[in-house]
VONUBA-812482 format. One record per residue (C-alpha): x, y, z. Coordinates in steps of 0.001 Angstrom, whole numbers, padded with zeros to 6 digits, always signed. Each point is the difference from the previous one (the first is absolute). Layout:
BEGIN
XYZ
...
This chain:
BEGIN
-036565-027121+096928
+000239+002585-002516
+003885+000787+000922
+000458-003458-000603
-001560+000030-003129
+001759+002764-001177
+003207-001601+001293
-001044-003144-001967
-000245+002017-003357
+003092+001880+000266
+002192-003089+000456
-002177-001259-003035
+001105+002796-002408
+003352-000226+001720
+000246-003843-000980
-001504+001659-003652
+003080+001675-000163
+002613-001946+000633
-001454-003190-002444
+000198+003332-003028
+003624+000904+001073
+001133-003500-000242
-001718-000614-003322
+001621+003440-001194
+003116-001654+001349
-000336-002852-002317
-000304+001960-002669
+002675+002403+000671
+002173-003541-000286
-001183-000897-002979
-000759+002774-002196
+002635+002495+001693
+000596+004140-001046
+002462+000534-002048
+003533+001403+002349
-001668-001961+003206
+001820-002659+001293
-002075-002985+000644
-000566-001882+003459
-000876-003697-000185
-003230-000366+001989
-002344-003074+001046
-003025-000459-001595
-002700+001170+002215
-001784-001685+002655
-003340-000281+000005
-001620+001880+002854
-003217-000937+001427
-002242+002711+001518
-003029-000618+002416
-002395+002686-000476
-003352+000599+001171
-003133+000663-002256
+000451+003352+000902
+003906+000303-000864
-000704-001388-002738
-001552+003063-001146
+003379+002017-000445
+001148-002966-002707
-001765+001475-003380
-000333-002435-002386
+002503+002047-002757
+002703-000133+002556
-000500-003737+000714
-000033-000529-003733
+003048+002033-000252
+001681-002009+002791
-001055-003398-001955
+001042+001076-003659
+003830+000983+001388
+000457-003405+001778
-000983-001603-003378
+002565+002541-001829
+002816-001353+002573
-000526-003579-000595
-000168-000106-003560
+002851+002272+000005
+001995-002579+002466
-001630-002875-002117
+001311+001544-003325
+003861+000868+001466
+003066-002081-002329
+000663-003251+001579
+003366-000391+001988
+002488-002342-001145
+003212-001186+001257
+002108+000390-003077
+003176-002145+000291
+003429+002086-000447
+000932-001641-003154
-003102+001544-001893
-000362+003210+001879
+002439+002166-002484
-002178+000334-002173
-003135-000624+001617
-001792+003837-001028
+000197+000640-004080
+000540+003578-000468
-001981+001391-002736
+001864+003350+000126
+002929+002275+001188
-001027+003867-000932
+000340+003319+000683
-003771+000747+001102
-002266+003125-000634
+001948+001141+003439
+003162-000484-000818
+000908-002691+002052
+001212-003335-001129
-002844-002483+000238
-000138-003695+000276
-003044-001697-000594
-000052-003752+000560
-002347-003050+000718
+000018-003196+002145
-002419-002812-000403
-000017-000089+004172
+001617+001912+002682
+003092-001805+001315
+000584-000262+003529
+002441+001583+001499
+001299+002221+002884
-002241+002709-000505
-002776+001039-002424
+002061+002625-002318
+001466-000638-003166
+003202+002125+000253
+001853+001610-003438
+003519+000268-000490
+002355+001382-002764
+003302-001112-000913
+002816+001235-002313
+000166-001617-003607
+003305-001398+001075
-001386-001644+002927
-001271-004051-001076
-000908-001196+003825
-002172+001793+002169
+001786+001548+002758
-002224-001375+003394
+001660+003011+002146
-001688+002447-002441
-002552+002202+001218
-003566+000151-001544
-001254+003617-001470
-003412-001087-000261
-003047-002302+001564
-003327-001131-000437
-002549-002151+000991
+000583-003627-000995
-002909-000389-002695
-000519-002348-003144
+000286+003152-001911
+002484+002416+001059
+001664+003395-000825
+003138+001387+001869
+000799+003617-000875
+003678+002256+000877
+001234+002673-000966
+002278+000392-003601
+002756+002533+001101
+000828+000840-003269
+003220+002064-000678
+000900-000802+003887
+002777-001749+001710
-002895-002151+001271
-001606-000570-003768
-001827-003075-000221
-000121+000605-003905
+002669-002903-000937
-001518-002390+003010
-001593-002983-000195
-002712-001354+002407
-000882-003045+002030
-003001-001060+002093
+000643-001142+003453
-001342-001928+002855
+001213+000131+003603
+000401-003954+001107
+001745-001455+002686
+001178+003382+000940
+001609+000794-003673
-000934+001417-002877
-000554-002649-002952
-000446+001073-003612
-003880-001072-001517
+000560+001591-003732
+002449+000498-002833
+001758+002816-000126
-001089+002743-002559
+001011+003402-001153
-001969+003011-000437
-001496-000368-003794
-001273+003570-000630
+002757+002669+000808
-001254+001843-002695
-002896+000840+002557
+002621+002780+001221
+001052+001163-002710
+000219+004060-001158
+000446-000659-003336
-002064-001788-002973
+002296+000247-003283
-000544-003434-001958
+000853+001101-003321
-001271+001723-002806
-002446-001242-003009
+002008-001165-002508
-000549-001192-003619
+001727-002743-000282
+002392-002630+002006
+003458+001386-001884
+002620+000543+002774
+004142+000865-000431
+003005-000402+002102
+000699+003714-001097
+003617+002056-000080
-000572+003413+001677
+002812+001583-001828
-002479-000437-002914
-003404+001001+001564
-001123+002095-003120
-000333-003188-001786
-002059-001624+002658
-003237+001970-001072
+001032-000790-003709
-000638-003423+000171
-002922+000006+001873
+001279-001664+003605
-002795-000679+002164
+002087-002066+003123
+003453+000489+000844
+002173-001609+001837
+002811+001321+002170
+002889-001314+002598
+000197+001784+003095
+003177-002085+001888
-000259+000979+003526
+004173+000500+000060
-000661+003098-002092
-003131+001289+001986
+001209-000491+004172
+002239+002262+001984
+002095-000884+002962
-000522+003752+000828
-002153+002823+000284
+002350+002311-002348
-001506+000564-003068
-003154-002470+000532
-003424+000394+000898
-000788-001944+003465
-002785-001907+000405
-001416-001137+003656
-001796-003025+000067
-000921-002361+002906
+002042+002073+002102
+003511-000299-001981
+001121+002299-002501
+001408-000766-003660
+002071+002355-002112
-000634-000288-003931
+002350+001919-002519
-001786+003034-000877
+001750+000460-003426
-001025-003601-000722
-003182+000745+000331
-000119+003178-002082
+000555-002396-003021
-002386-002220+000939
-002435+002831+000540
+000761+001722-003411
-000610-003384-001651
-003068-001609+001028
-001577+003928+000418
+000987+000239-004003
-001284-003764-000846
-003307+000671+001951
-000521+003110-002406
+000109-002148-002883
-002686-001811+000616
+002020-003126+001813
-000246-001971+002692
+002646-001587+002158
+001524-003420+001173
+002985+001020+002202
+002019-003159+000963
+001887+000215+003560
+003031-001322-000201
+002812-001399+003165
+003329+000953-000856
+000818+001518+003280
+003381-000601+001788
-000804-002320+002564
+002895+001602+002046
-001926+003323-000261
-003530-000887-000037
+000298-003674+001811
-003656+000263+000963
-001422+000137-003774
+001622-003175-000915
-001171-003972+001565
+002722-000913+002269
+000510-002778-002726
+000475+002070-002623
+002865+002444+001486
+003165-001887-001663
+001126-002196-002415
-002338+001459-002565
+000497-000768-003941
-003344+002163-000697
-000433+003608-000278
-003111+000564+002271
-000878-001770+003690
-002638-001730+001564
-001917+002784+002030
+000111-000286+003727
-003367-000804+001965
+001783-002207+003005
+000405+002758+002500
-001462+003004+001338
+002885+002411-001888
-000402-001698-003498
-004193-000023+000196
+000378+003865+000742
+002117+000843-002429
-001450-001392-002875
-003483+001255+001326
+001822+003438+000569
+001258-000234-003824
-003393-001262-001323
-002174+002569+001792
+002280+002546-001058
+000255-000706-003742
-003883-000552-000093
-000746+003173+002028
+002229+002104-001919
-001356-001016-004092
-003437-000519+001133
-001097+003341-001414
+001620+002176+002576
+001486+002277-002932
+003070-002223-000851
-001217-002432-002595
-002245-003060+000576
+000796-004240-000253
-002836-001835+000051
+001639-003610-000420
+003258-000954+002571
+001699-003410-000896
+002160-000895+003070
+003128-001467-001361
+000706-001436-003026
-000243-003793-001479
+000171-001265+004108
-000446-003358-000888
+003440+000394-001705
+001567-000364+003313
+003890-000091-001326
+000044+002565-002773
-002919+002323+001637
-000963-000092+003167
+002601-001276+002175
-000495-001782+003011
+002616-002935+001075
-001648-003351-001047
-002897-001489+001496
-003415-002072-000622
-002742+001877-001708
-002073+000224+002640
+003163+001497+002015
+000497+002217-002909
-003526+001294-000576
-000739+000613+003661
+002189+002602+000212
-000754+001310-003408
-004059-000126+001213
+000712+001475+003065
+002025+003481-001033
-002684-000042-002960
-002808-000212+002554
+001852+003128+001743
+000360+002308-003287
-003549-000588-001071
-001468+000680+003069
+002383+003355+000322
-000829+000943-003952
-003971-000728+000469
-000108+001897+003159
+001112+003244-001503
-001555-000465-003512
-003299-002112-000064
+000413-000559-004175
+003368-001305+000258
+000921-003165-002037
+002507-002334+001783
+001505-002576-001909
+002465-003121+000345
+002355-000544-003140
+001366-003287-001185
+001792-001168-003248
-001317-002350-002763
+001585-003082+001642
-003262-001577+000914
-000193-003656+001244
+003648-001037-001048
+000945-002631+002927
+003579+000303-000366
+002111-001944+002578
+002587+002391+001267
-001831+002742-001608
+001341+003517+002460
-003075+001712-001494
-003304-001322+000900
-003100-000567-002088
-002536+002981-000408
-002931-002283+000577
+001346-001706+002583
+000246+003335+001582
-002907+001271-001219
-001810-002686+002072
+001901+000705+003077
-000435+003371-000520
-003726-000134-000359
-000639-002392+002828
+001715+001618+002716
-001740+003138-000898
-003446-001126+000291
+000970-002395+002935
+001176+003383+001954
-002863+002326-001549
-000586+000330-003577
+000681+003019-002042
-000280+001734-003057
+004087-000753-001638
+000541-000076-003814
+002614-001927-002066
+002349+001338-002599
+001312-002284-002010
+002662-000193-002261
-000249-002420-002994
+003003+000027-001801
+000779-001955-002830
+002113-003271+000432
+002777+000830-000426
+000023+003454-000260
+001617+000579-003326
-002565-001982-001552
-002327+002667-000755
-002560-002073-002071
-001836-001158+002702
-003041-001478-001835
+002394-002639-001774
-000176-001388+004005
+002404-002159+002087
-000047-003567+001160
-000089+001479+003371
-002930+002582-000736
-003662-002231-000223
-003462+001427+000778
+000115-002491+002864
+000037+001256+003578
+002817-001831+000529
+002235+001304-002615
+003555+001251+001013
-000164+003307-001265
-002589+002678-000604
+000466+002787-002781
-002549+001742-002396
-000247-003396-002077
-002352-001515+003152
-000587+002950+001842
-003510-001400-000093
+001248-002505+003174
+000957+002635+001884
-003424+001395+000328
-001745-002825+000024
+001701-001011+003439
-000853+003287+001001
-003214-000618-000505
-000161-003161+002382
-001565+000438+003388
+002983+000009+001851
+001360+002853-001921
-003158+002202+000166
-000736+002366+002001
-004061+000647+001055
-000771-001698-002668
+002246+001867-002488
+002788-000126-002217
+003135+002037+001341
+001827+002655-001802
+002175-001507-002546
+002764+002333-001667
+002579-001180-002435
+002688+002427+001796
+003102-001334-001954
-000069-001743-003444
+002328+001415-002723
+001706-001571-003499
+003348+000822-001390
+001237+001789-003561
+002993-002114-000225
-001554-002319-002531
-001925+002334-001825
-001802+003142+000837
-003285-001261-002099
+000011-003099+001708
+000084+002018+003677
-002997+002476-001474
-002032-003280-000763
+000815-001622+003862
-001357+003421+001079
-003106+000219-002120
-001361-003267+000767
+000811+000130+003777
-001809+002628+000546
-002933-001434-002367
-000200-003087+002455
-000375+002296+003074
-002801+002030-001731
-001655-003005-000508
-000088-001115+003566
-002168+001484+002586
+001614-001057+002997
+003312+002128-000817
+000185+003486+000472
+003504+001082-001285
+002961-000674-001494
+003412+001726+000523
+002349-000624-002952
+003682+000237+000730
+001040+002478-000924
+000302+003491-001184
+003049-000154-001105
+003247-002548-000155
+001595-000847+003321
+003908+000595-001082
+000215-003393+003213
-002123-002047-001722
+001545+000544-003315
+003542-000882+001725
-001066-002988+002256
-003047-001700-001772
+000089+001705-003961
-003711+001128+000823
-000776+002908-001627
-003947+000720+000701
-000200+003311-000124
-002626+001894-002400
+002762+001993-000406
+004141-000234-000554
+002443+001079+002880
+000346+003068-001971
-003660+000790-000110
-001059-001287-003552
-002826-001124-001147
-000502-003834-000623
-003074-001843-002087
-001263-000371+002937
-000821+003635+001078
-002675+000005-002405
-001506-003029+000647
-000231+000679+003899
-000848+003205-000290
-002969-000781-002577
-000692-003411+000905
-003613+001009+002076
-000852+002810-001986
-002309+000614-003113
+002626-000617-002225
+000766-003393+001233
-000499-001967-002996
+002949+002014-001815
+002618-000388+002315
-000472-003955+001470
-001412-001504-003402
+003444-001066-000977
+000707-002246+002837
-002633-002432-000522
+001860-001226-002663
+002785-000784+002212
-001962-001440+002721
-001979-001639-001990
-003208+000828+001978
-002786+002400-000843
-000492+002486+003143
């Protein structure tokens, strides 16, 4: 009797075992190690046990508490799992919101997403993909990089790649079920939002004393510190800058193809915004397409490669070549005056006036939302290449003063009709940090007394055009939600704005002095970039504009003085005579 006793008890603790392994298999289900792959199990059976008084001995009462207290863990557990829902096709695209697209504390690109259920489907994963900015339908034969366990809160992780062939950088990113033995799409698309995470540099500018910026002339930097410049300006058109050749350039490798830029170009460069940075000013270096399309093809849209009336292009984003080019050129620029000894820009403006589609920007004509797509989509890959290599980095769109317009026939296209666009498909895809520049010329652009107004300028936010008159509605729709971003106004520079000597150089000094009083008085604009230095011999010949500070032949105009003492102590003395002709006390 005692064999069979003992018998008795070992199948007992035997039968003690296997009810703890499959309540620790349970729980390995549900709350699974990190890197383990999880097996779908059956919630345990109970097992009944006929013991003996005596058997009954080798239960202790901790262990049968123990036993109880886990059962209890694995049904509310089970009780507490998201429902599962059968989500019909036609809503499943956007079935998980994704709250973000980052570069984590790893390193890796992380999506983080929630669902108010689980959907059915195939499988219990939610599967991420990426796709190319140029791609607009998911590609079903595409191959995950990443999986998780379907969840109502979710986070899929890969790796980023950077500065590889296989960079995932300039991606986008989708959520994915597996259904009827295919991959369907269950979120909107979105972009990574912080590249600045990866950044090695941090330049964002230095302290300055006050907003007063200059399209400057670098045969004449001596005067630059003379009148007290605190933003410049400069062109750098990519024609002059790119090298079909490795003769005489410096190459640069980036996701696995090599550029060539012209090595004396960049010497001047170098020498000026080293010499500009010494003085005590900061940067806003505007990157300009005039590239032969029959040299460079892959800079310029495919729509924008003949029949052009314009001087620059519209950037190319619509194939792999174009997207790492421009990402080659951006990465470059920003690595190279980021403080690595060769001058620093802290503000890039891609393009110039882009909503002036026919005499800026080119592109062969289209909608707006045609038009600003591909505009949003090379932007998307600059600012993303410029914030990944310099973290303070300013990126900024440009548009003109034509404002809300409505032309029929009009080959330009409104700046707030594009500034919508613009802004929506950016935070549809993944919001981030852009700027504007704007450039509120007067109407026209002879008529340098601005304040006397227009019957097409009004302080409404409908009015056709925008210059320093109502500059005030151009930051109050900035300051609408859907132009905000966390919360917060956007960078706002005046990058363009000048007024003409040909009717009087008194009457230009006056234009000057109370432009620049209006933008003191406004918080949400940081700068203001008069044009120009010095007379433009073209302008003079094609439009009689002559809004230099200074004559073609370097002389001095009213207007020195007043812009060069304009927000200095002795203020008073050199602006007091143009109230008088504006007929307003500032």
């Amino acid at each position: 009797m005692r064999r069979i006793s003992i018998v008795l008890s070992i199948v007992a603790v035997l039968a003690l075992v296997v009810s703890v392994a499959c309540v620790s298999g349970v729980f390995a289900y549900i709350f699974p190690e990190k890197g383990t792959e999880q097996v779908e199990v059956e919630e345990p059976k109970e097992i009944q046990v006929q013991e003996s008084p005596k058997e009954k001995s080798y239960l202790s009462e901790e262990a049968l508490k123990a036993i109880t207290a886990s059962g209890e863990r694995v049904k509310k557990a089970l009780d507490e799992r998201p429902e599962t829902v059968d989500v019909p096709d036609e809503s499943l695209s956007e079935y998980v919101k994704l709250d973000s697209c980052t570069i984590g504390e790893s390193g890796k690109v992380e999506v983080v997403g929630v669902a108010e259920a689980i959907p059915t489907s195939d499988d219990k994963y939610y599967y991420l993909f990426d796709a190319a900015t140029y791609e607009d339908d998911f590609d079903v034969q595409a191959e995950p990089i990443s999986k998780t366990y379907k969840d109502k809160e979710i986070t899929l992780k890969a790796a980023l790649n950077k500065g590889e062939a296989s960079s995932r950088l300039f991606k986008k990113f989708i959520v994915a079920i597996k259904k009827d033995d295919q991959y369907k799409t269950v979120s909107h698309a979105s972009y990574i939002t912080n590249p600045e995470a990866v950044a090695a540099h941090n330049y964002g500018g230095m302290q300055q004393s006050s907003k007063k910026g200059l399209l400057i002339d670098p045969s004449r930097l001596n005067e630059v510190g003379d009148l007290g410049v605190n933003y410049a300006t400069y062109n750098i058109p990519l024609n002059r800058m790119l090298s079909p050749t490795a003769e005489g350039s410096v190459s640069y490798s980036y996701n696995g193809v090599t550029y060539h830029f012209n090595q004396r170009i960049l010497n001047e460069y170098d020498y000026l915004f080293t010499n500009l940075n010494a003085k005590g000013i900061d940067i806003a270096a505007i990157v300009l397409n005039d590239v032969s399309p029959s040299v460079f093809p892959e800079v310029t849209h495919p729509a924008g490669r003949g029949g052009s009336t314009a001087p620059y292009y519209m950037f190319n984003a619509t194939d792999e070549s174009g997207v790492n080019a421009i990402a080659a050129i951006a990465s470059f620029l920003a690595g190279r005056y980021s403080g690595s000894g060769h001058g620093s820009v802290s503000m890039w403006i891609i393009g110039n006036e882009v909503n002036a589609r026919k005499e800026w920007n080119y592109m062969a004509q289209t909608d707006v939302g045609t038009y600003t797509a591909a505009y949003a989509r090379a932007f998307r890959v600059f600012y993303n290449a410029i914030k990944s290599t310099n973290a303070g980095a300013k990126v900024y769109i440009p548009i003109d003063q034509q404002w809300d317009r409505n032309l029929k026939g009009n080959p330009d296209y409104d700046g707030r009709d594009m500034l919508d666009t613009f802004a929506a498909s950016l935070k549809n895809y993944g919001d981030i940090n852009w700027g504007l520049a704007h450039h509120p010329y007067t109407v026209p652009l002879y008529d340098v007394a601005f304040w006397n107004g227009h019957k097409l300028v009004s302080d409404s936010a409908d009015t056709s055009f925008i210059t320093m008159k109502n500059i005030n509605v151009l930051t109050d729709y900035m300051n609408g939600d859907s132009m905000l971003y966390n919360g917060k106004v956007r960078s706002i520079i005046l990058s363009e704005v000048g007024y003409t000597s040909t009717k009087g150089d008194t009457l230009q000094a006056a234009a000057l002095a109370y432009a620049y009083s209006k933008v003191e008085a406004n918080p949400n604009l940081d700068a203001i970039m008069f044009s120009r230095q010095t007379d433009a011999a073209e302008e003079i010949a094609h439009d009689g504009l002559a809004m230099g500070l200074c004559t073609s032949g370097g002389g001095h105009k009213f207007s020195y003085d007043v812009y060069k003492y304009m927000d200095t102590p002795q203020r008073e003395q050199y602006i007091s005579f143009a109230r008088e002709i504006v007929g307003k006390n500032f």
